[in-house]
N, C-alpha and C positions, 0 to 999 in steps of 0.2 A: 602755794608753797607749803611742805610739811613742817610742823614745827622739830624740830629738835629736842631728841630725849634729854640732855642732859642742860636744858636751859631752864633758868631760874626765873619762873612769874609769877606774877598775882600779889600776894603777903608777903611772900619769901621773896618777893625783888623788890617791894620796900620794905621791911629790915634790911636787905643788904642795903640801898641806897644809906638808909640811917645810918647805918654800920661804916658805909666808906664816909660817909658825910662829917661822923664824930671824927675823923682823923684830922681835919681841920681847925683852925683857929679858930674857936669860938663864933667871932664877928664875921668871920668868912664863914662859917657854917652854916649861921644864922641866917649873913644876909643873902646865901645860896638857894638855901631853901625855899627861903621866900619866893624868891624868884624864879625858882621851878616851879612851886606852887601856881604862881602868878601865871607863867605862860602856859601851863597846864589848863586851866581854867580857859584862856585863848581858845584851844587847841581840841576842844571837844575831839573825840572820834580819833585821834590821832594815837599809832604806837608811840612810845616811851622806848626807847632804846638808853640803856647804861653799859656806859665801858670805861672801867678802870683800867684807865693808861699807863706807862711808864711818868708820862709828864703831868698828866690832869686828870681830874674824874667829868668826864663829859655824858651830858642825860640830853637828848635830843627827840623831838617830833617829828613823827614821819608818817605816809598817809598810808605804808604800807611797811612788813616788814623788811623793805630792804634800803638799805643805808645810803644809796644812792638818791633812794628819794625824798629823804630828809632834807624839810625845810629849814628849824631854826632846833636852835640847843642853847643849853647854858655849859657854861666851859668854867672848871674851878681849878682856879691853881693854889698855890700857897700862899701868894699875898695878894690876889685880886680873883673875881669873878667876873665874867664878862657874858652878851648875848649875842650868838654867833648868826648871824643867815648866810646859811650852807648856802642859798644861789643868792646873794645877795650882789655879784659882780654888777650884775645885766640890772639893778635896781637905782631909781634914779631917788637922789638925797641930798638934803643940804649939805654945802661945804663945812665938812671937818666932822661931821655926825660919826660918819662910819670907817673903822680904822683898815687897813690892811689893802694888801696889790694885788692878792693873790689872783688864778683863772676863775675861779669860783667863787671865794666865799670873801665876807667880809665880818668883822664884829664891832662893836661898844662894848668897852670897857664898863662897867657898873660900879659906883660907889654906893648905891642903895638901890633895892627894888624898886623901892617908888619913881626910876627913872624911867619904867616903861611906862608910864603912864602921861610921862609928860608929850603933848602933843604928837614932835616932830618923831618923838622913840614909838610911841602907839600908831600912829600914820604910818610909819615905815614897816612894822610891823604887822597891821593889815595889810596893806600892799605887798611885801613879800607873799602870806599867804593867799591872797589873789591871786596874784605871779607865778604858783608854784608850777612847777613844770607838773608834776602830777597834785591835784588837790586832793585835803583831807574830804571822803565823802557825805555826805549831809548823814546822819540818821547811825553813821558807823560806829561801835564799838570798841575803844581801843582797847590797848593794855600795856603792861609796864614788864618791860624785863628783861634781866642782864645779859648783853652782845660777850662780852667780854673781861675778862680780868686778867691784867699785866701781872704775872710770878712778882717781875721787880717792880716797884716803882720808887719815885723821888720822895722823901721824906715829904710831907703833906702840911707841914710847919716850918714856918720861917725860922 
């Protein structure tokens, strides 16, 4: 698939992420961050997709560039951070771990990074990317850069 002239990668798609990331609350920024960082590091080989929403700024891993086959992401809103697993429906998990009804996805809310790392959040975790309907490939290359940017969006501060 060709890329697109007018898409924003490499350097220039983290300063933007920095760039949307300062609109946030400090301690949400902060603990954002990290936690991209964090599942970045998971995620060897996988693209980065960023899209400034109308509601959220969401940065997700995918094994390819296309948004369907994105596994997990981190989703910011204004007063919480959360880690989403885009096919997390079909995954099996302790009662009350993973929030949401939706067809597809499910998330955890995050009050600090360091909750991926606890057990049952790092198990779940792997197993999603195990699960993935398409996997990231061994040895691949990713990269980072911006899907999209909402004209409007929701104030980014509580």
């Amino acid at each position: 698939m060709p890329v697109r002239d007018d898409r924003i990668e490499g350097d220039e798609a983290q300063a933007a992420l920095a760039a949307f990331l300062d609109r946030f609350d400090p301690a949400i920024r902060d603990g954002a961050a990290e936690a991209i960082e964090r599942l970045r590091r998971l995620t060897p080989g996988a693209d980065w997709m960023i899209y400034d929403n109308y509601a959220a700024l969401v940065v997700g891993a995918s094994p390819s560039e296309r948004p369907s086959d994105a596994i997990l992401s981190i989703v910011i809103y204004p007063r919480r951070y959360a880690l989403y697993f885009l096919q997390g429906a079909g995954l099996a998990y302790p009662d009350g771990l993973l929030e949401g009804q939706g067809a597809a996805g499910r998330s955890i809310s995050l009050s600090h990074p360091s909750q991926m790392d606890d057990p049952p959040v790092a198990a779940l975790i792997q197993r999603a990317l195990a699960e993935a309907k398409v996997p990231i490939p061994a040895g691949r290359t990713g990269r980072l850069y911006v899907r999209s940017v909402s004209a409007r969006r929701r104030p980014r501060r509580p």
